[in-house]
C-alpha positions as CSV (number, residue, x, y, z in Angstrom):
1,X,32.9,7.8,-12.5
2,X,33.4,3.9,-12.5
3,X,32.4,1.9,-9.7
4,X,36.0,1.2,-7.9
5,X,36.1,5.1,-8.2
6,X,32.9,5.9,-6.3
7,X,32.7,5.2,-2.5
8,X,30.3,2.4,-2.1
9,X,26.9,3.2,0.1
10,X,26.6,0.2,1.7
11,X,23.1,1.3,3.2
12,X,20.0,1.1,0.9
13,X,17.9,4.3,0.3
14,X,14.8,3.7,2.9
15,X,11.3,3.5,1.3
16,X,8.9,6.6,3.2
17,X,5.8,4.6,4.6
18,X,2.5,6.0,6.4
19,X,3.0,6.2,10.3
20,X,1.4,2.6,11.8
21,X,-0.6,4.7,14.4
22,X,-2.1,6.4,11.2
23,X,-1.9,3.6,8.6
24,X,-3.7,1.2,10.7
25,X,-6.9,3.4,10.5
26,X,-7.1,3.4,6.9
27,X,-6.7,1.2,3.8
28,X,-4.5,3.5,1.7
29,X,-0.9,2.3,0.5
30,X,1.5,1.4,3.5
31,X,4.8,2.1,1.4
32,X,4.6,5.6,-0.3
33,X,7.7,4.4,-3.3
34,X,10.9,6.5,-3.5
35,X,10.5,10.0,-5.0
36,X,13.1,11.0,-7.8
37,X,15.9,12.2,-5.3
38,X,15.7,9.0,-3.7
39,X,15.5,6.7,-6.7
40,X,18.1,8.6,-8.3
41,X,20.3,8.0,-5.2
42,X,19.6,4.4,-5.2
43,X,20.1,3.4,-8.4
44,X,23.7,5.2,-7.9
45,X,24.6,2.1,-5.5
46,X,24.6,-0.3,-8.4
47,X,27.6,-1.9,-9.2
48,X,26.9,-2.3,-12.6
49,X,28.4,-6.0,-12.7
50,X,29.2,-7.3,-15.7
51,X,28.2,-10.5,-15.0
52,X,25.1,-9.4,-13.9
53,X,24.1,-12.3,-11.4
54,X,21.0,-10.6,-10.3
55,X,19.5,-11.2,-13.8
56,X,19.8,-15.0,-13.0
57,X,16.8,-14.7,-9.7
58,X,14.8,-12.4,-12.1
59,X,12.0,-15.4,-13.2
60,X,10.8,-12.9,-16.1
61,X,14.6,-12.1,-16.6
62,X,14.5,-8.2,-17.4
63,X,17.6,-6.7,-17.4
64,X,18.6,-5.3,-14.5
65,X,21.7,-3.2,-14.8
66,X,20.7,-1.3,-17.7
67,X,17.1,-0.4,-16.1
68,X,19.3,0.9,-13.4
69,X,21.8,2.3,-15.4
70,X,18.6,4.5,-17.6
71,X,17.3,5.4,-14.0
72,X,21.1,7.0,-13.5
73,X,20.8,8.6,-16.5
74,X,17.3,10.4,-15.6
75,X,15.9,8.7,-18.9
76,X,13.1,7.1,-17.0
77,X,10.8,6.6,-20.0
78,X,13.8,4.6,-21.5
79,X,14.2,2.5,-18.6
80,X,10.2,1.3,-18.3
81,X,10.9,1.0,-21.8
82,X,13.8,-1.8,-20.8
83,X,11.6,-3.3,-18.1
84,X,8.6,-3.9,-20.2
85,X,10.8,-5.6,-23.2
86,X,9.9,-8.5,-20.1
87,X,7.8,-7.3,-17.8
88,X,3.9,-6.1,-18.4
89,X,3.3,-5.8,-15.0
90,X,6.0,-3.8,-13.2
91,X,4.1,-1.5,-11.3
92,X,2.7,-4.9,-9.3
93,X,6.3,-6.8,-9.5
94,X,7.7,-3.7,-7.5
95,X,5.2,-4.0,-4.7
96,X,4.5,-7.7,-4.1
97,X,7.3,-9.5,-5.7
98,X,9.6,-11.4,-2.8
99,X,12.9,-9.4,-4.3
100,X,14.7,-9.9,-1.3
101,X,14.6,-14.2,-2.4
102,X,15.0,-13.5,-6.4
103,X,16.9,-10.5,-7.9
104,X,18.0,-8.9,-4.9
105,X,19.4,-12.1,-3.4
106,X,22.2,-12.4,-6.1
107,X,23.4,-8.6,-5.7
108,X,26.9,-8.5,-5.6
109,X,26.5,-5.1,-3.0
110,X,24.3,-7.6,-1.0
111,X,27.8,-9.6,0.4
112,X,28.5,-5.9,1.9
113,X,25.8,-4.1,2.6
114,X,22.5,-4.0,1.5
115,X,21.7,-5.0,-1.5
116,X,20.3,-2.6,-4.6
117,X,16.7,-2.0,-3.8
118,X,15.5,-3.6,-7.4
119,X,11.9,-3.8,-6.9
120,X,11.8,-0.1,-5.5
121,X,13.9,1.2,-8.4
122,X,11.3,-0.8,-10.6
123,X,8.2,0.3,-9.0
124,X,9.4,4.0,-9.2
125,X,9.4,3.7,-13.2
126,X,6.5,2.3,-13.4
127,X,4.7,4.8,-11.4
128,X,6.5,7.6,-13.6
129,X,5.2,5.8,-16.4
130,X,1.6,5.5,-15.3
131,X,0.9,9.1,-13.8
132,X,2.3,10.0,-17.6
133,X,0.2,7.6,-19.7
134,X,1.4,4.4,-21.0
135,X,3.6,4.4,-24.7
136,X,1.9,1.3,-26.4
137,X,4.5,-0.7,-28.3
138,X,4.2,-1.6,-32.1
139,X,2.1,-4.4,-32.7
140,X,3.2,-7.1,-36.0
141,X,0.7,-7.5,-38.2
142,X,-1.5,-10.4,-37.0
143,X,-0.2,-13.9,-37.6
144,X,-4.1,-14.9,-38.1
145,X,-3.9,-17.7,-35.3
146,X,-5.6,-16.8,-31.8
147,X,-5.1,-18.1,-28.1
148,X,-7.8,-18.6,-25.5
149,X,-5.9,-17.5,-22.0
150,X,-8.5,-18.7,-19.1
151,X,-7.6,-16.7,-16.3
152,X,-6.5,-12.6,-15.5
153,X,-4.3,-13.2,-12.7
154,X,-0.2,-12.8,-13.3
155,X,0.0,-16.0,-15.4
156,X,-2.6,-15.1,-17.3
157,X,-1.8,-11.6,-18.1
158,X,1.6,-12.5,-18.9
159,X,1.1,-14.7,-21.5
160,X,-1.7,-12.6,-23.3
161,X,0.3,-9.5,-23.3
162,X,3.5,-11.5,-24.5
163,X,1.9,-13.3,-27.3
164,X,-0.3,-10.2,-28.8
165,X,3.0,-8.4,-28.7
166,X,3.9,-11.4,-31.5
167,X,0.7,-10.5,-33.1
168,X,-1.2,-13.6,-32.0
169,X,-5.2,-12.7,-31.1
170,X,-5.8,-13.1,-27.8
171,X,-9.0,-13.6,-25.9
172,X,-9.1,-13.3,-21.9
173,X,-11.7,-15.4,-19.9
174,X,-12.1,-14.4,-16.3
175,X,-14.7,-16.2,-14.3
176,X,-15.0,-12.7,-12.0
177,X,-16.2,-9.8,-12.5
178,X,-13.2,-7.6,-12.9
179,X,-9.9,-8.8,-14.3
180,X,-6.8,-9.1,-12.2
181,X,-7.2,-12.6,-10.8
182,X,-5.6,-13.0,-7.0
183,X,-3.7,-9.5,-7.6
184,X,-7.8,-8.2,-7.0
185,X,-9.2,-10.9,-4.6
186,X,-6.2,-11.7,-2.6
187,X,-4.1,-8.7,-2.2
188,X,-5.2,-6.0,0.4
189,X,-5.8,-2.5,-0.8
190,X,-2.9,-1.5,1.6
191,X,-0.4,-3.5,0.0
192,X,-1.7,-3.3,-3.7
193,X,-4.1,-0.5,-4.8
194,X,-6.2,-1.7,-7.0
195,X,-6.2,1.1,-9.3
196,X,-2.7,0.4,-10.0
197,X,-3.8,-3.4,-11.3
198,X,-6.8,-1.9,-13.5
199,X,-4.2,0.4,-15.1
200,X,-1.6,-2.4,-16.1
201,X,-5.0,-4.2,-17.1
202,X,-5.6,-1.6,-19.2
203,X,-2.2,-1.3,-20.5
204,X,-2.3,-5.0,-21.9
205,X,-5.9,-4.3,-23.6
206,X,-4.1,-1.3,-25.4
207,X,-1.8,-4.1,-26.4
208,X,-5.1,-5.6,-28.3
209,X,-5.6,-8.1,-25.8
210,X,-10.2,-8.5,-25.2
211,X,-10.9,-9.9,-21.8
212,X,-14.1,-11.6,-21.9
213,X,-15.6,-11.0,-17.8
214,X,-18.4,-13.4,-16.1
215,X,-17.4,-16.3,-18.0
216,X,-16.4,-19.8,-15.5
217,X,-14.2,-22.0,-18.6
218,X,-16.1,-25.3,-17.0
219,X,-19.3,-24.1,-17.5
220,X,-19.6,-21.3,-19.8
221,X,-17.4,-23.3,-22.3
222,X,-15.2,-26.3,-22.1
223,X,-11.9,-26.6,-23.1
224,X,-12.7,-28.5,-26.3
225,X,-15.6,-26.0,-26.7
226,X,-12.6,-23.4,-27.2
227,X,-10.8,-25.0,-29.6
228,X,-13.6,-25.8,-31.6
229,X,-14.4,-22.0,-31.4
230,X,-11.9,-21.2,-33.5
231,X,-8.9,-21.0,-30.7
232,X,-5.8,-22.7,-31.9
233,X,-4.5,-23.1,-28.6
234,X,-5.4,-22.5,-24.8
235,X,-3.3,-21.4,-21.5
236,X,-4.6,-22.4,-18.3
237,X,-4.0,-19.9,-15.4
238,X,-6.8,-20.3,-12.9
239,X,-4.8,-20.4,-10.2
240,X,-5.3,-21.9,-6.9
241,X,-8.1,-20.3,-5.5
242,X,-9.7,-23.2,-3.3
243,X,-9.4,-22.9,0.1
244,X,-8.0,-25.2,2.4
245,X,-9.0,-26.0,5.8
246,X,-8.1,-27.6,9.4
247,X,-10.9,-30.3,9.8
248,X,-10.8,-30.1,13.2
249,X,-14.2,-29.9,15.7
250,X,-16.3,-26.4,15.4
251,X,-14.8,-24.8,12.2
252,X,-18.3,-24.6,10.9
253,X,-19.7,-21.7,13.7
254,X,-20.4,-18.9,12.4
255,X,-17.3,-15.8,12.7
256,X,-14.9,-18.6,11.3
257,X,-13.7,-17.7,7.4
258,X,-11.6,-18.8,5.0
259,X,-8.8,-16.6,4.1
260,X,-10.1,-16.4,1.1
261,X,-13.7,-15.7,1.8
262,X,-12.7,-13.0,4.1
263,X,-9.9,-11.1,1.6
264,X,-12.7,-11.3,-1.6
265,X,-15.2,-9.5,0.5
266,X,-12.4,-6.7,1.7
267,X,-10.9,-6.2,-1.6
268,X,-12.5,-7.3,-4.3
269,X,-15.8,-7.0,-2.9
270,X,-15.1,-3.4,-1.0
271,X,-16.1,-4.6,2.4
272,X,-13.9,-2.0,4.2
273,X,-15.6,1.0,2.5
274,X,-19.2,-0.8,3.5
275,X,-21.6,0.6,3.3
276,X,-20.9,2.9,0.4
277,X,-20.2,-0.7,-0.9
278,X,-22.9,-3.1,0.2
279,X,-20.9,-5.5,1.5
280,X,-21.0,-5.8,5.1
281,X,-18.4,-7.9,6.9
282,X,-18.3,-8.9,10.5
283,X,-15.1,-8.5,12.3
284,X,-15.2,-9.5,16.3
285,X,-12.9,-7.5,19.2
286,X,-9.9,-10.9,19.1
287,X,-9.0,-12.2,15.9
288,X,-7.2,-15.1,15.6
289,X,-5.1,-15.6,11.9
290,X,-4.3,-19.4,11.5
291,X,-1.5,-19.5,9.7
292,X,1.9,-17.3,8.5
293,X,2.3,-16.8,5.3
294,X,1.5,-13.5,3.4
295,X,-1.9,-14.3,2.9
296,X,-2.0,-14.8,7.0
297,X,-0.5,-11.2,7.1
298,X,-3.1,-9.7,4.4
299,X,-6.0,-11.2,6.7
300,X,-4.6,-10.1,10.0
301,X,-3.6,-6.5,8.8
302,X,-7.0,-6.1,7.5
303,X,-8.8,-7.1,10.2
304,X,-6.8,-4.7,12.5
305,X,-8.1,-1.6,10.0
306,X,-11.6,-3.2,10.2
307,X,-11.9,-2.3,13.9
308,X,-10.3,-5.6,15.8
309,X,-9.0,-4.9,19.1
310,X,-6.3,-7.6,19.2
311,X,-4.9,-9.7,16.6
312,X,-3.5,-13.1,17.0
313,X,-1.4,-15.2,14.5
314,X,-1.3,-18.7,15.5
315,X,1.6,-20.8,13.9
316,X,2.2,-24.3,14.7
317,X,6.0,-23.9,13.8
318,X,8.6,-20.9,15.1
319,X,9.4,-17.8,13.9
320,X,12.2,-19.1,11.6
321,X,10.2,-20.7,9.5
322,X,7.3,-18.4,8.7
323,X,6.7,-18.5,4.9
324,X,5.8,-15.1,4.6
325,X,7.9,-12.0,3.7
326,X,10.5,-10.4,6.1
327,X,8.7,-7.1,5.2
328,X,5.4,-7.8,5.7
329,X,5.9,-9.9,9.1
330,X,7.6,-6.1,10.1
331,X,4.5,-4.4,9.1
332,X,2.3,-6.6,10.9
333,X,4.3,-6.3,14.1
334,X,4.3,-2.5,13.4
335,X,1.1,-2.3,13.7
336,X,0.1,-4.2,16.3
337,X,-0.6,-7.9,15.4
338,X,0.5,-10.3,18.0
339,X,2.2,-13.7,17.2
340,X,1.6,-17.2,18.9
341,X,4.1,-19.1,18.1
342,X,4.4,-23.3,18.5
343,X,0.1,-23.5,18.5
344,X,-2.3,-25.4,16.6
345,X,-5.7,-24.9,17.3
346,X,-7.5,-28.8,18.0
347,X,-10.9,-27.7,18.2
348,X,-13.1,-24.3,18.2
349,X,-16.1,-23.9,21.1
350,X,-19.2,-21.8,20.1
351,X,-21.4,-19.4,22.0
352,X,-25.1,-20.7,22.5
353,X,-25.9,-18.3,19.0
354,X,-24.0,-20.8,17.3
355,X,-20.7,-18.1,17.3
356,X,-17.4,-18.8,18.1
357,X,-15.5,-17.7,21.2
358,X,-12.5,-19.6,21.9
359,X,-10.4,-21.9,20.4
360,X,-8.5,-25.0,22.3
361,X,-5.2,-25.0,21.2
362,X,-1.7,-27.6,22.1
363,X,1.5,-26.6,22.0
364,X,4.0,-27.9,19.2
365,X,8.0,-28.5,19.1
366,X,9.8,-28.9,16.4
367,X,11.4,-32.3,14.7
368,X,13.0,-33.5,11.7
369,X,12.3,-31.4,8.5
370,X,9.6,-32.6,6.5
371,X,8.9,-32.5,2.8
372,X,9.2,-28.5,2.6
373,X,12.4,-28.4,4.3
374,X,11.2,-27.1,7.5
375,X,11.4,-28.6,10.7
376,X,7.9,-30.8,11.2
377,X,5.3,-29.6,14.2
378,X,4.8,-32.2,16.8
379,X,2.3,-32.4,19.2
380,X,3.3,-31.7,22.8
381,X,1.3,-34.2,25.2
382,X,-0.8,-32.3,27.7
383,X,0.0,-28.6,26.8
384,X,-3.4,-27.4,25.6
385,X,-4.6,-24.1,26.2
386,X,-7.7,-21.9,25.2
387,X,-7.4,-18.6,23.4
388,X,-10.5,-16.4,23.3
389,X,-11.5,-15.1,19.7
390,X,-14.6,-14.3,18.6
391,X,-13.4,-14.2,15.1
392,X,-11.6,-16.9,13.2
393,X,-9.7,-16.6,9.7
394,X,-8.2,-19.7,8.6
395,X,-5.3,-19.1,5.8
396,X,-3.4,-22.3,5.8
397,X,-2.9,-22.3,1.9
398,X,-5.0,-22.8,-1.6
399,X,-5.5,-25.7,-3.5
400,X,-6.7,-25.3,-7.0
401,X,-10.4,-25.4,-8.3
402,X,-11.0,-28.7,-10.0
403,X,-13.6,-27.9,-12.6
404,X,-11.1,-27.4,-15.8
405,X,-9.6,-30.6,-14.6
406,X,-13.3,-32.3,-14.3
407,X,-14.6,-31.0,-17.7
408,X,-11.3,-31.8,-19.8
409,X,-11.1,-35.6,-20.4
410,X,-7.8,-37.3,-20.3
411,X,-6.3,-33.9,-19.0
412,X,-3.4,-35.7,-16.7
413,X,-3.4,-33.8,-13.2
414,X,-1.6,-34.7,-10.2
415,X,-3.2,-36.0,-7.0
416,X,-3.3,-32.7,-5.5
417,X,-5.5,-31.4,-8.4
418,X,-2.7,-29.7,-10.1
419,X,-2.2,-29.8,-13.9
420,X,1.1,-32.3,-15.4
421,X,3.4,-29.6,-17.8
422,X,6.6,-29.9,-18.9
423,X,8.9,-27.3,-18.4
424,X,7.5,-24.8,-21.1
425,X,3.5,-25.2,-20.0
426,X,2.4,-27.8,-22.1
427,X,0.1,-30.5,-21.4
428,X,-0.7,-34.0,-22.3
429,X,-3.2,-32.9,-24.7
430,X,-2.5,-30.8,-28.3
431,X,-2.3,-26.8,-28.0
432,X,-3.1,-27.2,-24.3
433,X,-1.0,-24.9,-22.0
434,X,-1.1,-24.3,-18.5
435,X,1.1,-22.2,-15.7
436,X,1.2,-20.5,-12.6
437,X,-0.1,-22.0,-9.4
438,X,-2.9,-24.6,-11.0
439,X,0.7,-26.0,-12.2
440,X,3.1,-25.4,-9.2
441,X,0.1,-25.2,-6.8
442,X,-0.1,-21.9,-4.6
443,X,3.1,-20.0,-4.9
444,X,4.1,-16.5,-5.6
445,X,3.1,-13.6,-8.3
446,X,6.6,-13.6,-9.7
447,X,6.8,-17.4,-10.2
448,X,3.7,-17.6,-12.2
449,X,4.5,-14.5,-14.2
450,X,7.9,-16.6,-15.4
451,X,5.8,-19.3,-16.0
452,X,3.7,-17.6,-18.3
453,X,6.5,-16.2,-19.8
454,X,7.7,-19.5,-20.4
455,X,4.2,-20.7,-21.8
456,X,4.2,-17.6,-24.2
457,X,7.4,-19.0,-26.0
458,X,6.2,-22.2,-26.3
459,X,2.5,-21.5,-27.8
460,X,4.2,-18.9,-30.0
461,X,6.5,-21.6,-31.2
462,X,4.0,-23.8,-31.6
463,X,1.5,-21.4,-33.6
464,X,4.1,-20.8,-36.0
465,X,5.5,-24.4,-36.8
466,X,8.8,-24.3,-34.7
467,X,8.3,-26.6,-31.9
């Protein structure tokens, strides 16, 4: 049946998630993925365009419609089969990639209706795949040149799965100790299981990929080190994994963290299963989330599971303009987390323990856009106000780590710290590559993924004397 012949659903197939009553005492996966009635139904909605404008807000560019079109056909092994010809990481693409501003932006259905739940249809393969066992690709004989990736977050992974599928060696250097990058540190449990990122680790080691743990490129080795080494080139995907912060009076009492200090210690570090996991975490009755991205939301939806009895976000701009997902602000508000809109905090006040309490904060109205596009946050004379919180998590965005940049002389980086690339990855200096967010600074999975991607090419086309 062709697509003018079949009635168009103009609704999308709704995802099953855990109750928010229930969810909200445990860390177990909010959204429970389509089962193969449901996946089957919405991969029916796809038009099938020829054009295939989704394709175009894909940054890894798999191919869309015939995924789709395999899931319609019940040949599911075919269609992870399609998806991984770009993708090495689609079981984490279907939960935290931002569809809804990439693939699924451009569906034709979405001028309609809804448009064609991509990333659901995606993750549903992938889980098919997993629960099955993975089917490893053929490898080409090795090409006898090998790559030094520093890095296992998306980036990272990317371009190491890429090139060993070109039959490049490829060595992994992650400064933690498990692989995975931010899709370990920074992602709650809740939103990304973290089985799920070991397995698509594993996955790109059965590719032939070694990751090398406990090693801090900086310290352990240089970057010239490396190449000496026997590495004929190096990608750069550390990330931005420095937190920053609001330099304002009292942010150095104890029960104020960094967004990132608090999310290591519940994910990566197990905090919420303390203390089968020795790592304790203290969480007060009011939280109060500075910031509204989806970091914001990670911190403020784990604090609720960790026993808070209220928790603020506090954004100095309107709802309109929060950076985070559409779905994950819903989740948040689902389960309880309260939002302060038009507040900036000015200064935090301390118990006599040295423990924070309350926070001043003044209220803010928006002016002109600034350099983001969004409206700027001014100041509003005379308005402050004090919020009680006895717990503080700042997550006002990352900056990258300067010690690559310190230890690599005549490495040109920006003023922000960020690394200078063209539009392929590559540096100022010889066989140097970099991508993801130490390029772009902090920014989302997807985007570095496509970055890497992009890097891949260019190293490959480099190792083999065609760039």
């Amino acid at each position: 049946m062709s697509a003018a012949e079949r009635k168009i659903q103009k609704k999308s197939v709704s995802m099953p998630k855990q109750n928010p009553e229930v969810r909200i005492r445990n860390f177990n996966e909010v959204a429970l993925g389509y089962n193969e009635e449901q996946a089957l139904a919405e991969a029916e909605r796809c038009l099938q365009c020829k054009n295939a404008p989704c394709i175009k807000g894909c940054p890894v560019e798999i191919d869309i419609p015939v995924f789709i079109k395999l899931i319609r056909e019940r040949n599911f092994e075919a269609a992870i089969k399609k998806i991984k010809e770009k993708n090495s990481l689609p079981a984490i693409c279907g939960r935290v990639c931002p569809q809804e501003e990439q693939c699924q932006k451009y569906c034709t259905l979405g001028k309609v209706g809804d448009p064609v739940s991509i990333g659901r249809l995606e993750r549903f393969v992938a889980d098919w795949e997993r629960e099955r066992g993975f089917n490893i690709p053929e490898i080409p004989a090795s090409t006898g040149k090998a790559v030094a990736v520093i890095g296992s977050g998306p980036a990272g992974l990317t371009v190491a799965a890429d090139l060993a599928k070109l039959g490049h060696k490829v060595v992994v250097f992650e400064a933690l100790h498990l692989p995975g990058g931010v899709l370990m540190y920074g992602i709650p449990e809740f939103r990304l299981p973290k089985v799920i990122v070991q397995a698509e680790v594993d996955y790109i080691r059965k590719l032939g990929v070694e990751i090398r743990l406990n090693h801090l490129i900086g310290r352990t080795y240089t970057i010239p080190e490396l190449l000496k080494r026997g590495f004929n080139a190096v990608f750069i995907g550390t990330g931005a994994g420095l937190p920053q912060f609001l330099n304002v009076p009292g942010e150095n009492l104890s029960g104020i963290y960094s967004a990132n200090e608090f999310l290591i210690r519940v994910n990566l570090m197990k905090a919420y299963m303390f203390p089968e996991y020795d790592t304790p975490i203290k969480v007060g009755r009011r939280v109060a989330v500075i910031g509204a991205g989806n970091v914001a939301m990670d911190a403020a939806r784990s604090a609720l599971r960790l026993g808070a009895e209220q928790v603020y976000i506090v954004y100095r701009r309107s709802r309109e303009e929060m950076p985070a997902r559409k779905e994950e602000i819903e989740n948040a508000e689902e389960e309880g987390v309260q939002f302060c809109f038009l507040a900036a905090p000015v200064r935090f006040i301390g118990d006599d323990r040295g423990w924070v309490k309350q926070m001043e904060c003044i209220r803010m109205e928006l002016g002109p856009p600034d350099e983001s596009g969004r409206r700027r946050p001014m100041p509003v004379k005379d308005s402050g106000f004090i919020v009680d919180a006895d717990t503080v998590i700042i997550a006002i965005g990352r900056t990258p780590n300067p010690i690559i940049q310190c230890t690599t002389e005549g490495l040109a980086v920006t003023q922000w710290g960020t690394i200078v690339t063209d539009e392929n990855g590559k540096t100022n200096i010889e066989g140097v590559y970099a991508g993801g967010d130490i390029v772009t600074g902090e920014a989302t999975v997807i985007s570095a993924m496509g970055a890497g991607k992009r890097a891949a090419r260019a190293i490959h086309e480099y190792l083999t004397g065609k760039a």
